[in-house]
C-alpha positions as CSV (number, residue, x, y, z in Angstrom):
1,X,82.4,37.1,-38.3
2,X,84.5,34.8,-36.1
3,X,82.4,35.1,-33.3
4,X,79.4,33.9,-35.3
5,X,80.7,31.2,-36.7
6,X,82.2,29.9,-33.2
7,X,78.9,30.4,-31.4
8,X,77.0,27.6,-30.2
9,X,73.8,28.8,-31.5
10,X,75.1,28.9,-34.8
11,X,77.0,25.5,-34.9
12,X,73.7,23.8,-33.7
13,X,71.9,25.3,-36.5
14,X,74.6,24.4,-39.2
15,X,74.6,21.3,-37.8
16,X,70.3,21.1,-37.6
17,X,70.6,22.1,-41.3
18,X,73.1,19.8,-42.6
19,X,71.4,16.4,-41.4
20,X,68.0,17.8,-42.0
21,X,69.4,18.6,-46.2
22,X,71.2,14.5,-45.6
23,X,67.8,13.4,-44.5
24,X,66.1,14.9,-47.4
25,X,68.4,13.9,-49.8
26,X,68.6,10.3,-48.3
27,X,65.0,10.1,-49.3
28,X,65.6,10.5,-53.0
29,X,65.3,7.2,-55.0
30,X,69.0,6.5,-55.8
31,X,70.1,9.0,-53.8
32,X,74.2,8.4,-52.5
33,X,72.9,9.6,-49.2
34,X,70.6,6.7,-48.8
35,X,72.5,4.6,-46.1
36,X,71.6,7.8,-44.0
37,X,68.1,6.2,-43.5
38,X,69.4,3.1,-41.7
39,X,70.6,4.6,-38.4
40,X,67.3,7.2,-38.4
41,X,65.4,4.0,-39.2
42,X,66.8,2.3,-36.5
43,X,65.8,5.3,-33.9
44,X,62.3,6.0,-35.3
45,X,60.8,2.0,-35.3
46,X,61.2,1.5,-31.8
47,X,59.7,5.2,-30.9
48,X,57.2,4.5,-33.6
49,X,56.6,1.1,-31.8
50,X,56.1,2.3,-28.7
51,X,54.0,5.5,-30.1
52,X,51.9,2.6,-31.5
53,X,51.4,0.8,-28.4
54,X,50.8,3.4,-26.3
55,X,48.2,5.0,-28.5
56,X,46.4,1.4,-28.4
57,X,46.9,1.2,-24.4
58,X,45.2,4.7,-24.2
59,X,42.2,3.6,-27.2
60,X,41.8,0.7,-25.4
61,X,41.6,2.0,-21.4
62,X,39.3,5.1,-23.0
63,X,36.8,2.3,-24.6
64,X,37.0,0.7,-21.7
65,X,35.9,3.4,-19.6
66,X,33.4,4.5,-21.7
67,X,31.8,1.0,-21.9
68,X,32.0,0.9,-18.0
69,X,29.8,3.7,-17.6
70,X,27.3,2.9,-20.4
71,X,26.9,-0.9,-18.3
72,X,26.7,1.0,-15.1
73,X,24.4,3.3,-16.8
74,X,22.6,0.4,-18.0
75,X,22.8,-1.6,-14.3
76,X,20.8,1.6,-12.6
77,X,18.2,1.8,-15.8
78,X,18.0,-2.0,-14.9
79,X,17.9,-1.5,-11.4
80,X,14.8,1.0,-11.8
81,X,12.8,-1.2,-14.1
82,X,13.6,-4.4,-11.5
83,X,12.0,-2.0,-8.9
84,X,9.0,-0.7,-11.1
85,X,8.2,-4.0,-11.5
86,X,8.4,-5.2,-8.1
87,X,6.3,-2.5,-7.3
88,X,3.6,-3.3,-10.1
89,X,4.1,-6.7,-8.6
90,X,3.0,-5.8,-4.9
91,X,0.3,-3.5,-6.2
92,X,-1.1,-6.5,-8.4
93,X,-0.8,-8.9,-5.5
94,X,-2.6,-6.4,-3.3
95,X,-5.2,-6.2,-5.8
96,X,-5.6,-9.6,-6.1
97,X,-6.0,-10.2,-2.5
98,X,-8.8,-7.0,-2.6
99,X,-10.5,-8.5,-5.4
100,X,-10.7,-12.0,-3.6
101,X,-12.2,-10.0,-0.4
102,X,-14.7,-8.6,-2.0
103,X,-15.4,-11.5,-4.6
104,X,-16.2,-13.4,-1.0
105,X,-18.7,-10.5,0.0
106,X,-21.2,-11.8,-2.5
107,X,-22.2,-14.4,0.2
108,X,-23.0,-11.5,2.4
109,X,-26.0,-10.9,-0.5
110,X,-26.6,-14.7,-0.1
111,X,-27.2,-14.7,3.3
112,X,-29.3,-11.7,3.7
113,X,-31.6,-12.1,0.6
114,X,-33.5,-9.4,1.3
115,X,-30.9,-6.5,1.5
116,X,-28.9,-4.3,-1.3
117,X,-25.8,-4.9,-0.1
118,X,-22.8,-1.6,-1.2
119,X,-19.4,-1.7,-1.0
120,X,-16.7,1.1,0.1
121,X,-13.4,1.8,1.0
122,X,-12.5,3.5,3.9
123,X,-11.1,6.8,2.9
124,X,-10.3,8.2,7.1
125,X,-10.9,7.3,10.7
126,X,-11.5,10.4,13.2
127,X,-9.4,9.2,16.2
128,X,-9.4,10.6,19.6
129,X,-8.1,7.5,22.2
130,X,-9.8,5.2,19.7
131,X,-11.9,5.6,16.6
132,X,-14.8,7.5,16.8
133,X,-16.2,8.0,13.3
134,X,-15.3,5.9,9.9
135,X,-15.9,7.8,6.9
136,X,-16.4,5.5,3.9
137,X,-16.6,6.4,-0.3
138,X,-20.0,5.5,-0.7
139,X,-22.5,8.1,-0.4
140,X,-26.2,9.1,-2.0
141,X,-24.5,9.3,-5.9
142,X,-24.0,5.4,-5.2
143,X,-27.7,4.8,-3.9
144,X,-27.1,5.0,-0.3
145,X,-29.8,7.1,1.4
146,X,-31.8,7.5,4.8
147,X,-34.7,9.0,5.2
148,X,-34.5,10.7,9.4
149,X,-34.7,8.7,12.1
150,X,-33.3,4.7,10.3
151,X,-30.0,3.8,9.6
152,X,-28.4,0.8,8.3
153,X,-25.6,-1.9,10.0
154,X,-21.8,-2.1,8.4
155,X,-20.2,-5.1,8.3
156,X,-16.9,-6.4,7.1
157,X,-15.7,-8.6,4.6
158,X,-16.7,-11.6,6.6
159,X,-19.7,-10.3,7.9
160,X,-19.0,-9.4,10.7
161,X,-20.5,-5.9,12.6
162,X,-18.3,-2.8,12.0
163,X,-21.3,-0.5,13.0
164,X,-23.6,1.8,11.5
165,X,-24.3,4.5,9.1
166,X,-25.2,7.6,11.2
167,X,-24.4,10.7,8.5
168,X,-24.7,10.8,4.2
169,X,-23.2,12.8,2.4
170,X,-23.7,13.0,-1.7
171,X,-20.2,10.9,-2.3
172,X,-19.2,9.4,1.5
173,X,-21.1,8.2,4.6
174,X,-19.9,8.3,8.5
175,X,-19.8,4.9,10.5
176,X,-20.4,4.9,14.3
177,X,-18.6,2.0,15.3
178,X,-19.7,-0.7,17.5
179,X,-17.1,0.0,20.4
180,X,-18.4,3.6,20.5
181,X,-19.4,4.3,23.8
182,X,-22.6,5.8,21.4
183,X,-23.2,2.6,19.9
184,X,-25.4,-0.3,21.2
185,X,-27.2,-3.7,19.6
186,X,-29.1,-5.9,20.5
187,X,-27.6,-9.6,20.7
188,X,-27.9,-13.1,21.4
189,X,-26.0,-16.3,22.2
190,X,-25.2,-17.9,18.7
191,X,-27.5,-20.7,19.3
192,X,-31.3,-21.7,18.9
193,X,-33.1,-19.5,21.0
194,X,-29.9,-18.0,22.7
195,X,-30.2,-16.4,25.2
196,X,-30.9,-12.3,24.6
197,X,-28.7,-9.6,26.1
198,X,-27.5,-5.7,25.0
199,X,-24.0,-5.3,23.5
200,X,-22.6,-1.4,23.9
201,X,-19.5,0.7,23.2
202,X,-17.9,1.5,26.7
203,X,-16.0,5.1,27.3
204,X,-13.7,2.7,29.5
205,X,-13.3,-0.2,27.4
206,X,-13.1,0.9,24.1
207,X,-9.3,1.6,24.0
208,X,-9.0,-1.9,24.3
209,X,-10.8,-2.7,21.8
210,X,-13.9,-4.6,23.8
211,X,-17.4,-3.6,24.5
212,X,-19.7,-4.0,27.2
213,X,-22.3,-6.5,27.6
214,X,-25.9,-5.7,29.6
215,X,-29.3,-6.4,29.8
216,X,-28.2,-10.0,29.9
217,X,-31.4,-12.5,30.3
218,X,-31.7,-14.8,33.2
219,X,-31.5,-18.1,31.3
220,X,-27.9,-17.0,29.7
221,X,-25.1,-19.0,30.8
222,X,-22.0,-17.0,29.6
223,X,-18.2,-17.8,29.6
224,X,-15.4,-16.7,27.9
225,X,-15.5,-17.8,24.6
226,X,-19.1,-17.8,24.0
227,X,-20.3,-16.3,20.7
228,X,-22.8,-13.3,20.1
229,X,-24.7,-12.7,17.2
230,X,-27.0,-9.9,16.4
231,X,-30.8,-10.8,17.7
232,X,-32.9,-8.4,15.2
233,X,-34.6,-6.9,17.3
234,X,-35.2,-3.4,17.2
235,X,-35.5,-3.6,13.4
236,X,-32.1,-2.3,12.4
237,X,-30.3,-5.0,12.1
238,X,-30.6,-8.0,11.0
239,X,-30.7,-11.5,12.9
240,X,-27.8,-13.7,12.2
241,X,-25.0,-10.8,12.1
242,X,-21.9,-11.7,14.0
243,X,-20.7,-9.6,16.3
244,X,-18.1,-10.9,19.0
245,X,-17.2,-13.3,21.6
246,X,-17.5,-12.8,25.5
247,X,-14.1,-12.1,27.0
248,X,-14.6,-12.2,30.8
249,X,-18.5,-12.5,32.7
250,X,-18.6,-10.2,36.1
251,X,-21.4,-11.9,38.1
252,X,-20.4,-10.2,41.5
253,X,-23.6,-8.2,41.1
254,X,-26.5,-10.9,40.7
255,X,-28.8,-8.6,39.9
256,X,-26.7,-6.9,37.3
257,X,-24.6,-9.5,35.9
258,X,-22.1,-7.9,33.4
259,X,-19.2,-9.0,31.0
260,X,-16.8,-7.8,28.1
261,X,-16.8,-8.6,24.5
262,X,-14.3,-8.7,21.9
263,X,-15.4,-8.0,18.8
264,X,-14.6,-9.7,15.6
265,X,-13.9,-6.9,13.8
266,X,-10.6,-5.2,14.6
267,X,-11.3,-1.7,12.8
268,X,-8.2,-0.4,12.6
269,X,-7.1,-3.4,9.9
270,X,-10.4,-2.4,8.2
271,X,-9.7,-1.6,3.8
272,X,-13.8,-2.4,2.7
273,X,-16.7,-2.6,4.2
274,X,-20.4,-3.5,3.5
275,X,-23.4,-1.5,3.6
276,X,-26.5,-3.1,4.5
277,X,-29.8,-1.3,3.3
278,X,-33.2,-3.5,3.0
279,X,-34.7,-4.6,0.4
280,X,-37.8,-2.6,-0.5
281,X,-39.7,-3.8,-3.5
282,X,-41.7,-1.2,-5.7
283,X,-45.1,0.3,-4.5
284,X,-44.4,-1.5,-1.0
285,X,-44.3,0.7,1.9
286,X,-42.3,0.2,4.7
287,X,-42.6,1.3,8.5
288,X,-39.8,3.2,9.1
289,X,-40.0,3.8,13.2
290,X,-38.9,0.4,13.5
291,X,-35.1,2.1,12.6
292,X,-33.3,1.4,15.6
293,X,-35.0,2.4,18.8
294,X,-33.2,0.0,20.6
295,X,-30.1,-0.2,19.3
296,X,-29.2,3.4,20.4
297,X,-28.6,6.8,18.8
């Protein structure tokens, strides 16, 4: 019995016990043992204080956090519908700019009366060293049709000569275009009574971009810079169409003078183009062997 009561385990508990009884007691109303309170008091405000405060620091840095990811959250929804728009933005520009394009094609209709003029886009280009075939989205479902033998010119937005239709399909068409080495017009100075000569896609020149110039009449006085227009004849195209400026004239041959044409089009900056087919008016029969002898196959 001795031992027990002189071991430390069991004078801690006696002790334990004894303040925890005091502390009890001490909270009795009236209680003798209330002056106990005071020192406990003393201990447990500033722990309770600091309790307090640190439970506010940690309330405090977890809103924090939270409310930094819900703005960070809210910077990269931000950030997504800033970008949607800018892209909605472009594409409306873009659009705006197509729609002024072809809102200027109408005076393609004005100046050429007598054709049905269709629009397409250009869905692919079929490329070996340079462009051979353009396939537009127009085909016979959009009223575009050729009976064997004709075909009809392409131009641009500013009327200008792409080429011409040489295949239809029931929804696109193929363009042969005009710096084919396949692909020939007949031309003339820009000018009253100009001068005629034979414009031509060149094997050699056509990755540059230029075409060759033939056929050229004896009365032509060319230089760079001069411009060339479509002649109509031949019956495919139309007088009037422009086609390109002369780039260098090579007379070392007098009886074959030559020279180089760059062409106003540059295809490979081509979005629309413009699909010429003439006018024919109902019960009016038209000679169709006038489709393009001359301006090549």
């Amino acid at each position: 019995m001795k031992k027990i009561l002189t071991a430390k385990w069991f004078i801690v508990a006696a002790t334990s016990l004894v303040l925890i009884a005091g502390v009890v007691l001490s909270l009795i109303p009236g209680s003798p043992l209330g002056f106990l309170k005071v020192p406990f008091a003393a201990i447990a405000t500033p722990v309770q204080a600091f309790v307090k405060s640190a439970g506010d620091t940690l309330s405090d840095f977890w809103a924090a956090l939270t409310d930094g990811m819900a703005i960070r959250q809210e910077n990269e929804d931000l950030k997504d519908q800033i970008a949607d728009l800018q892209y909605q933005l472009t594409q409306n520009e873009e659009a705006a700019i197509r729609y002024e394009e072809l809102k200027e094609a109408f005076h393609i209709r004005d100046t050429f009366s007598n054709y049905d003029i269709y629009g397409a886009s250009i869905i692919s280009r079929e490329a070996d060293e340079w462009f051979s075939v353009i396939t537009i989205a127009a085909g016979k479902t959009d009223g575009i049709s050729v009976e064997e033998g004709e075909s009809y010119p392409v131009v641009d937005v500013n009327m200008n000569l792409v080429g011409r239709v040489i295949e239809i399909s029931d929804s696109n068409s193929k363009v042969l275009p005009l710096v084919h080495e396949g692909f020939s017009v007949a031309c003339k100075v820009n000018e009253v009574n100009g001068a005629s000569m034979l414009v031509s896609g060149d094997a050699s020149l056509k990755n540059s971009g230029l075409c060759i110039v033939t056929n050229i009449a004896d009365k032509a006085v060319l230089e760079p810079g001069t411009e060339i227009v479509t002649s109509g004849d031949g019956g495919l195209f139309p007088e009037g169409i422009p086609v390109g400026t002369i780039v260098e004239v090579d007379s070392s041959n007098p009886l074959q003078v030559t020279a180089t044409l760059q062409p106003y089009t540059d295809i490979k900056d081509l979005e629309d183009v413009f699909v010429m087919i003439p006018y024919v008016e109902e019960g009016v029969e038209t000679d169709s062997s006038t489709g393009g002898t001359e301006e090549g196959s």
